[in-house]
C-alpha positions as CSV (number, residue, x, y, z in Angstrom):
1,X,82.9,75.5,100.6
2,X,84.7,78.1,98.2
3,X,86.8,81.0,99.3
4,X,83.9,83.0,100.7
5,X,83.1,80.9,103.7
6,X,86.5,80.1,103.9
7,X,86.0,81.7,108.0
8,X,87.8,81.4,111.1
9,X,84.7,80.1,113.2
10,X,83.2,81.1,116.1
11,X,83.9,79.2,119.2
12,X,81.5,76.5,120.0
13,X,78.9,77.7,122.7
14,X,80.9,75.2,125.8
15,X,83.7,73.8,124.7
16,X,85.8,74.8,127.2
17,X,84.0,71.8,129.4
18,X,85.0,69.1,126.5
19,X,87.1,66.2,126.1
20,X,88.2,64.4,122.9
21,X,88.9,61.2,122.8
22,X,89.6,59.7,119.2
23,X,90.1,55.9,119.1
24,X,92.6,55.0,116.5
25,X,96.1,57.0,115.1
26,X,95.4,57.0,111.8
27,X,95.1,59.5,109.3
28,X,91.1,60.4,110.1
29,X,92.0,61.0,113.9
30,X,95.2,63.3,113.2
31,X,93.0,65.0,111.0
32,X,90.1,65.3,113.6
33,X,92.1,66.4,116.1
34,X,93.5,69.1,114.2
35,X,90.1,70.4,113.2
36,X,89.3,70.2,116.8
37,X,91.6,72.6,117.7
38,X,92.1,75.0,114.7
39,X,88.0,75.0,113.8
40,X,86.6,73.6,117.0
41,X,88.6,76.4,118.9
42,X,89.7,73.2,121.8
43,X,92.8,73.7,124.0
44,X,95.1,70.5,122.8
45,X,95.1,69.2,126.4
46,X,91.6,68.2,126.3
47,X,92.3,66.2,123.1
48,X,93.6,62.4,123.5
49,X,94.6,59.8,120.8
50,X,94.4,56.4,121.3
51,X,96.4,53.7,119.6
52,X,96.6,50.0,120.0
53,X,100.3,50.5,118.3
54,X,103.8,51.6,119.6
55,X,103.1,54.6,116.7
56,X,100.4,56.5,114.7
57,X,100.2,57.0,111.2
58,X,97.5,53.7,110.3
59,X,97.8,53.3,106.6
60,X,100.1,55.4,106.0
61,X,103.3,54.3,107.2
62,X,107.3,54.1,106.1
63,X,110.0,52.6,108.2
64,X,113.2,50.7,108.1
65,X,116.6,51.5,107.1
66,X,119.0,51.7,104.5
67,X,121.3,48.7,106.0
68,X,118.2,46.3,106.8
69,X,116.1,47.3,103.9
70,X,112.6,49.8,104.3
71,X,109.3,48.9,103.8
72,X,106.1,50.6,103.0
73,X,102.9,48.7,102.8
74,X,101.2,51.1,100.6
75,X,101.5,54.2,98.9
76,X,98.8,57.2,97.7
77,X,98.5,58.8,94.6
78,X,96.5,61.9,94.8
79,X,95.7,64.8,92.5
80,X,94.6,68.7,92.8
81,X,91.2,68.0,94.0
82,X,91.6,66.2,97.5
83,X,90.1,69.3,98.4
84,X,90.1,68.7,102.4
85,X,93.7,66.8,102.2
86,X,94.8,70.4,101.0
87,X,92.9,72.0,103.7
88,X,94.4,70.5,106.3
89,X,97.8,70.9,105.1
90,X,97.6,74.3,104.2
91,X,98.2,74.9,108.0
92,X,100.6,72.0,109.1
93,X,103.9,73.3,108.4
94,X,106.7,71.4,107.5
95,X,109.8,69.5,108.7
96,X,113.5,70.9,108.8
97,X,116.5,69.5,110.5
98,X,117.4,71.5,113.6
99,X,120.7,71.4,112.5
100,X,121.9,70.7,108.5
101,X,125.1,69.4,109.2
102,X,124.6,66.8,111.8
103,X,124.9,63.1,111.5
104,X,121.3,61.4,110.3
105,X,120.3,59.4,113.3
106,X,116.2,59.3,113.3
107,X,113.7,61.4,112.0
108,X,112.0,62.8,114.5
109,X,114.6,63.8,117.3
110,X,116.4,65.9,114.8
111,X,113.2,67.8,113.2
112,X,111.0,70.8,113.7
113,X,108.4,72.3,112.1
114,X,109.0,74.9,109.5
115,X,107.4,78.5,110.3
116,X,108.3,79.2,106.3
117,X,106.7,76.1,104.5
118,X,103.7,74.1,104.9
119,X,102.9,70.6,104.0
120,X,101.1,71.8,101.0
121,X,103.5,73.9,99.8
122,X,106.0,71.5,99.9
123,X,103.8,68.9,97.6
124,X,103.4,71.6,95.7
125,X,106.4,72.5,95.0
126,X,107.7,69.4,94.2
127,X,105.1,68.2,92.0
128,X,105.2,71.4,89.6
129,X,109.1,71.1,89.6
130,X,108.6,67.8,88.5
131,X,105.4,67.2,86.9
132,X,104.5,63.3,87.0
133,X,104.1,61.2,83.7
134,X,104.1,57.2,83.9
135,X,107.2,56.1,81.3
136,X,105.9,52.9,80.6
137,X,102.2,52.1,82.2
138,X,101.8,48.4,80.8
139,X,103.6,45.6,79.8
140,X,103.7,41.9,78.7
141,X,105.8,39.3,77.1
142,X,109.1,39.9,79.7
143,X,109.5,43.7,79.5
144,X,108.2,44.8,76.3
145,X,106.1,48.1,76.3
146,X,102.7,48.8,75.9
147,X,102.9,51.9,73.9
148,X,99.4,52.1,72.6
149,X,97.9,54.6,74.8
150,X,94.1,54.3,74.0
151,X,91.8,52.8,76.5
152,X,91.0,49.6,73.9
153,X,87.2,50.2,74.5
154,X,84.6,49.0,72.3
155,X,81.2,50.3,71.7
156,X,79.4,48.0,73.8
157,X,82.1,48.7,77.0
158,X,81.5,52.4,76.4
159,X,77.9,51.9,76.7
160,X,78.4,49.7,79.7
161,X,80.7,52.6,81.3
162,X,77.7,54.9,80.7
163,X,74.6,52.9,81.6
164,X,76.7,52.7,85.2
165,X,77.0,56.2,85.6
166,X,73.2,56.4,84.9
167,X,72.1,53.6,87.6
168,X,71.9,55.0,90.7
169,X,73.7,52.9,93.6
170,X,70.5,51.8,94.9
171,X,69.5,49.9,92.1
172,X,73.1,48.4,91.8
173,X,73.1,47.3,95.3
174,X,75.5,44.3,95.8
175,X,76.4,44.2,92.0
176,X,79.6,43.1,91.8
177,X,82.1,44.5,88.9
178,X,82.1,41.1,87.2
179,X,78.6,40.3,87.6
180,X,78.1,44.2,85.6
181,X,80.6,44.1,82.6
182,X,81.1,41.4,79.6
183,X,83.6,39.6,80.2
184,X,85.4,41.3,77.2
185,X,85.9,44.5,79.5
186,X,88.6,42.7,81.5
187,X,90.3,42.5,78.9
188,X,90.9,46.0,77.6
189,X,93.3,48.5,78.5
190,X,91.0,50.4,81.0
191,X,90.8,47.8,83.3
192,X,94.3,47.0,83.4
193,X,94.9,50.9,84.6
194,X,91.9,50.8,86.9
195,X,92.7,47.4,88.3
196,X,96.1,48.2,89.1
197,X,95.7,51.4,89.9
198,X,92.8,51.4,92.5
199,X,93.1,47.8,93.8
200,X,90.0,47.0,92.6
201,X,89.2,43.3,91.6
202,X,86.4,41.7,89.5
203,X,84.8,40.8,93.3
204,X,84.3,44.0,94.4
205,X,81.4,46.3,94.2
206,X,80.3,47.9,91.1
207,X,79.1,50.6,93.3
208,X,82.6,52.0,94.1
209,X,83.5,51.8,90.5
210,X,80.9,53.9,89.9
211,X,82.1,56.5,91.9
212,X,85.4,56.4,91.0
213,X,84.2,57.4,87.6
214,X,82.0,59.9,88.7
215,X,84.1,61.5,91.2
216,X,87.8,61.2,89.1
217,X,86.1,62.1,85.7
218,X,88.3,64.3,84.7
219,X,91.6,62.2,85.0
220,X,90.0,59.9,82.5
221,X,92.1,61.7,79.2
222,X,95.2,60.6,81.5
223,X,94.8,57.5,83.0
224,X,97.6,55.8,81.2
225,X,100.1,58.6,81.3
226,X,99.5,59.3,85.2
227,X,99.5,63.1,84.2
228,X,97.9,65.0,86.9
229,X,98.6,62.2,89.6
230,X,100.4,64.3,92.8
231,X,103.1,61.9,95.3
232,X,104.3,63.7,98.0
233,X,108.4,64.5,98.7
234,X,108.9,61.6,100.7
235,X,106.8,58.2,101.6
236,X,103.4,59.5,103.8
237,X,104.7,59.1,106.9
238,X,107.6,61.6,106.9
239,X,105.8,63.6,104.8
240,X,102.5,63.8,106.1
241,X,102.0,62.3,109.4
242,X,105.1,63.5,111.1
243,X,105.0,67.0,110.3
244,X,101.3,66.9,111.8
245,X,101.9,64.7,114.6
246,X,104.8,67.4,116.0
247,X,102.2,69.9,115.4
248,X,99.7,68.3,117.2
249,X,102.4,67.4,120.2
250,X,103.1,71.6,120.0
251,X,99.3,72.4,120.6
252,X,99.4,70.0,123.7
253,X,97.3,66.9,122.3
254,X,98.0,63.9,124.3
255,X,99.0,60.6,122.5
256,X,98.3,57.6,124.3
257,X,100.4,54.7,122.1
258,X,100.2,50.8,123.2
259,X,96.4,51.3,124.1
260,X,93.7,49.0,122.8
261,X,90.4,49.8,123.2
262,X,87.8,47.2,123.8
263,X,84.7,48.6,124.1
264,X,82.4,52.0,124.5
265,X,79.3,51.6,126.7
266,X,76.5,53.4,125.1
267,X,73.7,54.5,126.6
268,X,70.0,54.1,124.8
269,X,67.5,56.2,125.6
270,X,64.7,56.8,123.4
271,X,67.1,56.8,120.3
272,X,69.5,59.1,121.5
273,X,72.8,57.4,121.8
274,X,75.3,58.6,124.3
275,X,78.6,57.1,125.0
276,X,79.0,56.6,128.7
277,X,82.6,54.4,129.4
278,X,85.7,53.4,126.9
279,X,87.1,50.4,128.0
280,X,90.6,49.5,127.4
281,X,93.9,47.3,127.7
282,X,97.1,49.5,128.4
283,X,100.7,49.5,127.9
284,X,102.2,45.8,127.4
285,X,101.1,44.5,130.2
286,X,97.6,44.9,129.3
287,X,96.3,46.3,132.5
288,X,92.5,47.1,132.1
289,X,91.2,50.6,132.5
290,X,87.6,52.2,131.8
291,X,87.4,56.2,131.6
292,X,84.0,57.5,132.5
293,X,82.5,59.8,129.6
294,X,79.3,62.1,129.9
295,X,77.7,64.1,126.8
296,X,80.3,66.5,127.3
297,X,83.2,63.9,125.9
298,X,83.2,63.7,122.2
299,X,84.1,60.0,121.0
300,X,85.8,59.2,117.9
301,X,86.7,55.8,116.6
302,X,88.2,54.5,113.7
303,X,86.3,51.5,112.7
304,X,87.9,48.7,110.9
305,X,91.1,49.7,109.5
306,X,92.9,48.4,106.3
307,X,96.3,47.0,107.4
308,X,94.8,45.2,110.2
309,X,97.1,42.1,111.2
310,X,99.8,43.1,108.5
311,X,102.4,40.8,108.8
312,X,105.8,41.4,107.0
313,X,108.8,38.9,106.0
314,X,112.3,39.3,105.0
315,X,114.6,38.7,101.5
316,X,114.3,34.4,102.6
317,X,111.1,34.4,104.9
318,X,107.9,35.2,103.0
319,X,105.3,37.1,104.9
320,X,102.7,34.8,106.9
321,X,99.0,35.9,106.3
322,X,97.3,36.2,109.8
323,X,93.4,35.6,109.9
324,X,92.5,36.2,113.1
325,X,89.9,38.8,113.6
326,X,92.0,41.7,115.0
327,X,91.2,44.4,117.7
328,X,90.4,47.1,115.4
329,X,87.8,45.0,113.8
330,X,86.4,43.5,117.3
331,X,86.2,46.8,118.2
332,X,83.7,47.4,115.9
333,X,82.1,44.2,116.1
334,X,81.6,45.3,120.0
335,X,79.7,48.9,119.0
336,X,77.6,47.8,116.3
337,X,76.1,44.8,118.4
338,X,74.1,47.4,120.5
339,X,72.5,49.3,117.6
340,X,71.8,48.7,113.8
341,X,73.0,52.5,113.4
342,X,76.3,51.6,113.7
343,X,76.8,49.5,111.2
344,X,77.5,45.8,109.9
345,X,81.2,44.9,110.1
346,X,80.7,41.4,109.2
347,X,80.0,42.7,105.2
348,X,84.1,43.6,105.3
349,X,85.8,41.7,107.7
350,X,84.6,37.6,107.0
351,X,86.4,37.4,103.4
352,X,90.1,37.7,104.0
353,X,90.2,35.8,100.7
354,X,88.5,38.4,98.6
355,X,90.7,41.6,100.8
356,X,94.2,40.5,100.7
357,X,97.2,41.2,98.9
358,X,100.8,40.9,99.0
359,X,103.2,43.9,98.4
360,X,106.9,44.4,99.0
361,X,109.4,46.8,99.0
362,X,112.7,46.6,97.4
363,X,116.2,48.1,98.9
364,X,119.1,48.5,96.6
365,X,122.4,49.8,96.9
366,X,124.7,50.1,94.2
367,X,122.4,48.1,92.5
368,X,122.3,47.3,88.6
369,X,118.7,47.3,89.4
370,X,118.9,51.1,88.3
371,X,120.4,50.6,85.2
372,X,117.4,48.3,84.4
373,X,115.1,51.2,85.8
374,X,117.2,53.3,83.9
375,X,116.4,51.4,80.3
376,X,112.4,51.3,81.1
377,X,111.8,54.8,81.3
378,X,115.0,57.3,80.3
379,X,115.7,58.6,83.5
380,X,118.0,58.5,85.7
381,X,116.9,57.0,89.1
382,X,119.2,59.2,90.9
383,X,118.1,62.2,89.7
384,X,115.6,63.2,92.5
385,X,113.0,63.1,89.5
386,X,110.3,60.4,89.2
387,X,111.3,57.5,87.7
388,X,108.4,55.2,86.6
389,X,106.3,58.0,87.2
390,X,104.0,55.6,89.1
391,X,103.0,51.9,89.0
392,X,104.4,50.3,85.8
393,X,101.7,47.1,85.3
394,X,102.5,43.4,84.2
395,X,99.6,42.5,81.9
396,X,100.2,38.7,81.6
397,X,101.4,38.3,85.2
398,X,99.4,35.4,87.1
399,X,100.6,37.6,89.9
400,X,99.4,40.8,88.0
401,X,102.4,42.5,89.5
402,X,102.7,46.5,89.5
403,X,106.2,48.2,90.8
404,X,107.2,51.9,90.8
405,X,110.2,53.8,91.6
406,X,108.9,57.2,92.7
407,X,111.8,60.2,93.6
408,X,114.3,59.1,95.4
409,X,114.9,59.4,98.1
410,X,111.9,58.2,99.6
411,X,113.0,58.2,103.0
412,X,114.5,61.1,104.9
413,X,117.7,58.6,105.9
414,X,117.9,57.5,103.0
415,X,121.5,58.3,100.7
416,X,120.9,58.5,96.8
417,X,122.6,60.7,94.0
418,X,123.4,64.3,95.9
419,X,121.7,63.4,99.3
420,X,123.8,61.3,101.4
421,X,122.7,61.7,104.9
422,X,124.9,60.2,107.7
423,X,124.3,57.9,110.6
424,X,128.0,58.7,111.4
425,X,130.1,61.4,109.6
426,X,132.8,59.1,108.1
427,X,130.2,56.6,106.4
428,X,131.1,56.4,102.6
429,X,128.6,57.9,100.2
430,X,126.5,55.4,98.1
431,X,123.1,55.2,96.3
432,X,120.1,53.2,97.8
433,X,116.8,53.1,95.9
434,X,113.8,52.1,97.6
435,X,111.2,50.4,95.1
436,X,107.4,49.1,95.6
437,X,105.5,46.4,94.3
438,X,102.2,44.3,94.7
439,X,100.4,42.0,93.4
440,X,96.1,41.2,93.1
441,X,96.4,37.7,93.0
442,X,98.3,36.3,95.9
443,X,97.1,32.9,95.5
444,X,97.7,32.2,92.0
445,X,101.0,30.2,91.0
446,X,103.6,32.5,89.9
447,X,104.7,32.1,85.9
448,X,108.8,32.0,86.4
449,X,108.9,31.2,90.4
450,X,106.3,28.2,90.6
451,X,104.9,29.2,93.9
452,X,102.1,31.0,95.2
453,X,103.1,34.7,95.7
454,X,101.7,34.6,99.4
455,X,104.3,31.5,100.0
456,X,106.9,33.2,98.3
457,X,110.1,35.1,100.0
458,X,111.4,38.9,99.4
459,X,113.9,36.9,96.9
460,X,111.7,35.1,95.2
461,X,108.7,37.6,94.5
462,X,111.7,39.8,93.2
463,X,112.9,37.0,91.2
464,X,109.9,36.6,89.2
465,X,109.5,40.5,88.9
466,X,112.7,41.0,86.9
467,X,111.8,37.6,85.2
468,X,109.0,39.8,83.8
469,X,111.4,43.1,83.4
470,X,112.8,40.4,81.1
471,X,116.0,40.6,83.6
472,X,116.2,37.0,83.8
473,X,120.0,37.2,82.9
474,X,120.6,39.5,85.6
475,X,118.7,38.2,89.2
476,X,122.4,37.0,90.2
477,X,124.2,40.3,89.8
478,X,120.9,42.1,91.3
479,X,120.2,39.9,94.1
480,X,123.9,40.6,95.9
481,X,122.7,44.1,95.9
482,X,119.0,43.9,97.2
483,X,116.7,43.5,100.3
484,X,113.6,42.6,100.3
485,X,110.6,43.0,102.4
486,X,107.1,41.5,101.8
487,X,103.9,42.4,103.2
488,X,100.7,40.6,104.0
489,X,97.9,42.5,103.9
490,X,94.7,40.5,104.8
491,X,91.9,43.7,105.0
492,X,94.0,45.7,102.4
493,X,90.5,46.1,99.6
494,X,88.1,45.1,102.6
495,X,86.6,48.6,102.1
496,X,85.7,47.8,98.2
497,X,83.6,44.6,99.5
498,X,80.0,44.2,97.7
499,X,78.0,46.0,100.5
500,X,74.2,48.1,100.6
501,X,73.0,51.1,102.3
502,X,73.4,50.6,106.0
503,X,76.4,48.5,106.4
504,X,78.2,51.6,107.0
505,X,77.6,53.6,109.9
506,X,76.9,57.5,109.0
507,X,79.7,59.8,110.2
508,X,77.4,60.6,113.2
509,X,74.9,57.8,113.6
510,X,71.3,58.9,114.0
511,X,70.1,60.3,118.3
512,X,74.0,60.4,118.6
513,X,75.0,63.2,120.7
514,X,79.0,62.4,121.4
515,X,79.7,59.7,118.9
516,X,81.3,59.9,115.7
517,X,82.8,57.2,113.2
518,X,85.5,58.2,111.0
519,X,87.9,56.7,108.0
520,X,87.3,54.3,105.3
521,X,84.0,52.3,106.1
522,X,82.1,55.2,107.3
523,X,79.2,56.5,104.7
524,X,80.0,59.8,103.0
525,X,77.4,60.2,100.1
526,X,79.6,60.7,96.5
527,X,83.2,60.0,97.9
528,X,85.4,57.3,97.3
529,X,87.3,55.1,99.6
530,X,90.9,54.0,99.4
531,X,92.2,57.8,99.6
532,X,93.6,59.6,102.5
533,X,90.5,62.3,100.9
534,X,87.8,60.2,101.8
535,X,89.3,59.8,105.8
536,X,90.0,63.4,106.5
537,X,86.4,64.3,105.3
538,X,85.0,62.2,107.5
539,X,87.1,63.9,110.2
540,X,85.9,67.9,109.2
541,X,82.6,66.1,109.0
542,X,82.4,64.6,112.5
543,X,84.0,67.5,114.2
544,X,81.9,70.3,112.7
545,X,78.6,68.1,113.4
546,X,79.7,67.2,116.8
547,X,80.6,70.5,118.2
548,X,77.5,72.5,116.1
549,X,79.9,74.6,113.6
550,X,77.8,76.2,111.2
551,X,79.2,79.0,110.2
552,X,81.7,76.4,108.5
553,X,81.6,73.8,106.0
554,X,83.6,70.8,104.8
555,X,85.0,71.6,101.2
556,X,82.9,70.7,98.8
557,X,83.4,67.4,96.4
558,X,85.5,68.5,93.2
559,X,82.3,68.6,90.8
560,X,83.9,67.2,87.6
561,X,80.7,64.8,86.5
562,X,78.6,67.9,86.4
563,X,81.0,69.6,83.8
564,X,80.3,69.3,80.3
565,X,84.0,69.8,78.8
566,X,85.0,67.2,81.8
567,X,82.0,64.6,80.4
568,X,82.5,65.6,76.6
569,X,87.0,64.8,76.7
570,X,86.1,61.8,79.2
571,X,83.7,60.8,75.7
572,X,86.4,61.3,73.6
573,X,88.9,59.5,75.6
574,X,86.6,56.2,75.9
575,X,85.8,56.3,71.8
576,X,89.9,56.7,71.7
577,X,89.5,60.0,70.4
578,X,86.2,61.0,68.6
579,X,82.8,60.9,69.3
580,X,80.2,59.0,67.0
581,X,78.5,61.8,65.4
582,X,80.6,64.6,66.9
583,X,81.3,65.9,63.3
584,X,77.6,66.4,63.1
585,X,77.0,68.1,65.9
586,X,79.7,70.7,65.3
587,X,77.8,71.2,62.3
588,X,74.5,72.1,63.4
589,X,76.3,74.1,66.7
590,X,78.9,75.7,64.5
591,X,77.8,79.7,64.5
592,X,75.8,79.6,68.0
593,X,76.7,80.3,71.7
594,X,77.0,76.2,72.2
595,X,80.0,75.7,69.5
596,X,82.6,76.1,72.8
597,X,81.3,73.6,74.4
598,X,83.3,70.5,72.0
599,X,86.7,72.4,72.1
C-alpha cells in the first residue's frame, strides 16, 4: 500500500442501508469489524458479532488467576513486518486502569481506553526497551546448551532449501515436508528451530514451508537467536483483543456471545451466490432463531477455527482430547455442501491425529523454578525483561518439548517483582511467574515420566520438563510451589494439512455478492498461516471487496524474497557463513556499481 495511498476513503455508495453480520469472535472478525467502520465508513450499530462462546478472542486467549493457576493455549511471535496487524493497531488505543490505586479485581470492569497510546505503540515500546534474544534456543542431554549457532546445513539440504523456493506450489501440490527433504534434514539445526518454532511437522505440507521461507526470508540470519521476534506487553488477549473489543463496544458494534450458528441459506442463481437466512442456536438454552438477510447484509464467517474442542486439565487431571467434529467446523461442512467455491473442509478437519498437540501453562509462586530459569539464561525472571527470550527447545525429547518464560507479568492480575496488583488491599506481596510449554508428539512415551504426554497430568508433563532442565533433584521443592494447566488441542496445525488449490475457499468466493470467508483456511496468494497477519488480511481483504473500496488497498506483503541483500545474508546464513565462490565473485565485482550488493 505505502504511505501514499495511505487515504481516509470515501464512503461506500449505500452503506447506510447495510448490515454486518460476522460469524465467529476471533481475531479476523474484530479485525473486520473495525475496518468496517473506520474504512467502510459503517455506523457500529449495524455491525453484529456472533460467537458460539461466553467470550471473543478465538486463538488468542489468556485467562485464569494467580491462586488457581492461568492458562494460555497458545502464544504469537511476530516481527516488524505484519504489516496489516500494525495497521490495525495503529488506531486501537490502549488500556489504562480507571483508577491506579484500586484493588485488582478483573480486567475489564476497571479499564478504559487510552486517548494517549495505542496498541502499537505500546508493542513498540516495549519491544525496543527490551529488544528480544533467545538465551538458550536448543538443548539435549538434561539441560545442557546448544551453543553452536549455525543452522548445521549441508550442501545437499541447501540445495533442497533452494530447489523449493524455485518449485512453484502447483507443482508441489500435496508434497508433504517429509516426502521433499532427505531424511538427514530432520536432523539438523534448522529444523529443530523451524519445527518448534512454527508447529510444523514432517506431515504437513511442503507448500507452507515454502512460504514461510519466502515470506520470513529475512529472519533467516536470526532464527536461532529470536532477534527481531516482537511479543506483545502482556498474553494476546489483554493486550490485543481487549483493548479492541472496548473500542469496538464504544463505536456501538453489537456482540452477540453464546450464539452458534448452524447454517447460511444461500441462494444460486446463475453463479451468483447470495446469502439469504443465518440460522442459529441462542443463549444456553439453545432456542433456534433464523435472521433474514438480502444483498444488502454483508456475511462473514470464520471457517474452521484452530482451538476447536480444546479441552483443558488441571496439576492431577490431564487434559482429555475431544474428537467430535465441533460446530465451527459443521459449520463449514454445512456452506461448502452447496457449492465447490467454498471449499473442502474435510482436507483439515478428518486427521485429528496429524493436528493435535498438547501445551500447558505453568503457575509459580515463590517458586525455585526461577532460580532454575535464572541459571538457563542470566536473567532475572522478575525483572519485567524477557527471560528465555522465546521458546527454549528439547532436542532429544520424545515429547519434543519447547517452554518459554516471556516478561513477566503476563497477565494484567498478575503480582511479580515491582507489580503487585491487589484483589484486596491487605493481600501480601509475592512473585508468580506464568510459563508455557508444548509438545509435537503427544502420543509418543515420555523419556523420564513413562506415559504418553496426552495421558499425562499438569504434574507429570512438568515433571518430565525439569527432568530435561536436568532439575531432577528439584521436582519436590518445585512442585509445592506450582500449578499446572494442560491443554488439548485437537485442530491446533489443522491449517498446515497437505492440501491443493481449491480446498480453500477465496476470501470472496467467485458470483458472491454478500459472502466473505475470513481467518486461517481462507486462500490468500503468498501469506502464511498460523499468524494473527495472515487473519486480519483476510479481514481488510473481505471488507474492502465487499463494500467496493478502491480508492484503498490492503498493505502490501513485506517483499523480502525479492531483495538481493535479504536472498544474498539468507545464502550466507544456510552455508553457515560464506558462500561457495563468494570470494570470486567479489573479485570480478570489486571496482563496479554491483560490489554493494555482497556487503
Amino acid at each position: 500500500m505505502g504511505n501514499y495511498n495511505n487515504v481516509i476513503t470515501s464512503r461506500p455508495e449505500g452503506v447506510e442501508k447495510k448490515r454486518a453480520w460476522l460469524v465467529g469472535g476471533g481475531i479476523a472478525s474484530l479485525a473486520a469489524a473495525a475496518y468496517l467502520i473506520r474504512d467502510g465508513h459503517m455506523a457500529g450499530e449495524k455491525i453484529t458479532i456472533l460467537e458460539q462462546l461466553d467470550i471473543n478472542g478465538g486463538c488468542l486467549d489468556g485467562s485464569g488467576n494467580a491462586i488457581d493457576g492461568y492458562i494460555m493455549r497458545g502464544g504469537r511471535e511476530m516481527e516488524a513486518h505484519y504489516e496489516c496487524t500494525w495497521d490495525l493497531f495503529s488506531f486501537i488505543p490502549d488500556l489504562k486502569r480507571k483508577d491506579p490505586d484500586a484493588p485488582f479485581t478483573s480486567p475489564e470492569p476497571v479499564l478504559v481506553s487510552d486517548p494517549d497510546r495505542t496498541v502499537l505503540k505500546r508493542i513498540r515500546d516495549v519491544n525496543q526497551w527490551d529488544p528480544n534474544s533467545s538465551k538458550c534456543r536448543l538443548m539435549s542431554s538434561c539441560g545442557e546448551p546448544d551453543r553452536d549457532p549455525s543452522l548445521g546445513l549441508s550442501s545437499i539440504h541447501v540445495m533442497e532449501l533452494t530447489k523449493l523456493t524455485l518449485k512453484t506450489e502447483e507443482e508441489l501440490g500435496a508434497t508433504t515436508v517429509k516426502e521433499f527433504f532427505s531424511d538427514s534434514y530432520f536432523k539438523t539445526n534448522m529444523w529443530y528451530f523451524w519445527t518448534s518454532m512454527f508447529a510444523m511437522e514432517t506431515w504437513h505440507s511442503v507448500v507452507e514451508m515454502r512460504r514461510y521461507m519466502l515470506r520470513f526470508m529475512h529472519l533467516m540470519p536470526t532464527m536461532s537467536r529470536l532477534e527481531h521476534i516482537l511479543f506483545t506487553t502482556y498474553n494476546q488477549f489483554e493486550s490485543m483483543v481487549l483493548p479492541l473489543q472496548i473500542w469496538l463496544k464504544s463505536k456501538g458494534v453489537n456482540f452477540d456471545l453464546n450464539t452458534q450458528v448452524t447454517d447460511l441459506d444461500i441462494e444460486i442463481v446463475d453463479g451468483e451466490k447470495t446469502v439469504t437466512a443465518i440460522h442459529l442456536l441462542r443463549g444456553r438454552s439453545e432456542t433456534r432463531e433464523t435472521i433474514a438477510t438480502t444483498v444488502d447484509d454483508l456475511v462473514f464467517v470464520t471457517n474452521g477455527s484452530m482451538v476447536e474442542n480444546s479441552t483443558t486439565g488441571s496439576t492431577h487431571e490431564p487434559a482429555i482430547l475431544n474428537r467430535e467434529t465441533g460446530a465451527c467446523w459443521q459449520l463449514w461442512k454445512n456452506i461448502a455442501a452447496k457449492d465447490p467455491a467454498f471449499g473442502k473442509p474435510e482436507v483439515f478437519c478428518s486427521d485429528i491425529d496429524k493436528s493435535k498437540f498438547v501445551s500447558f501453562t505453568i503457575t509459580a509462586t515463590d517458586s525455585p523454578i526461577a532460580d532454575l530459569l535464572k541459571e538457563f539464561t542470566g536473567v532475572d525472571p522478575y525483572s519485567h525483561k524477557a527471560v528465555t527470550g522465546g521458546i527454549m527447545t528439547i532436542k532429544d525429547s520424545s515429547w519434543l518439548m519447547s517452554a518459554t518464560c516471556n516478561r513477566q507479568p503476563q497477565y494484567r492480575s498478575q503480582p511479580v517483582g515491582g507489580y503487585q496488583p491487589k484483589q484486596h488491599k491487605d493481600d501480601p506481596d509475592k512473585n508468580v511467574l506464568a510459563i508455557w510449554a508444548y509438545g509435537l508428539f503427544p502420543d509418543n512415551i515420555g523419556d523420564f515420566v513413562k506415559k504418553k504426554m496426552s495421558d499425562c497430568t499438569g504434574e507429570e508433563l512438568l515433571t518430565e520438563l525439569l527432568y530435561h532442565w536436568g532439575a531432577k533433584d528439584r521436582i519436590p521443592a518445585i512442585m509445592k510451589t506450582v500449578k499446572v494447566v494442560p491443554c488439548m488441542m485437537p485442530y491446533v496445525t489443522s491449517q498446515f494439512l497437505p492440501r491443493v488449490k481449491g480446498d480453500r475457499p477465496e476470501v470472496i468466493p467467485e458470483g458472491s455478492k454478500n459472502l466473505a470467508f475470513l481467518g486461517q483456511f481462507t486462500e490468500i496468494p503468498d501469506d502464511c498461516v498460523f499468524t494473527v497477519e495472515y487473519s486480519v488480511r483476510s479481514a481488510i481483504m473481505a471488507v474492502y471487496k465487499l463494500l467496493g473500496i478502491t480508492d484503498k488497498t490492503p498493505p502490501e506483503i513485506y517483499p523480502s524474497k525479492d531483495d538481493v541483500h535479504v536472498i544474498i545474508k539468507a545464502s550466507e546464513t544456510m552455508y553457515n557463513g560464506s558462500i561457495p565462490g563468494e570470494h570470486l565473485l567479489s573479485h570480478l565485482l570489486k571496482g563496479t556499481s554491483l560490489q554493494g550488493l555482497l556487503k
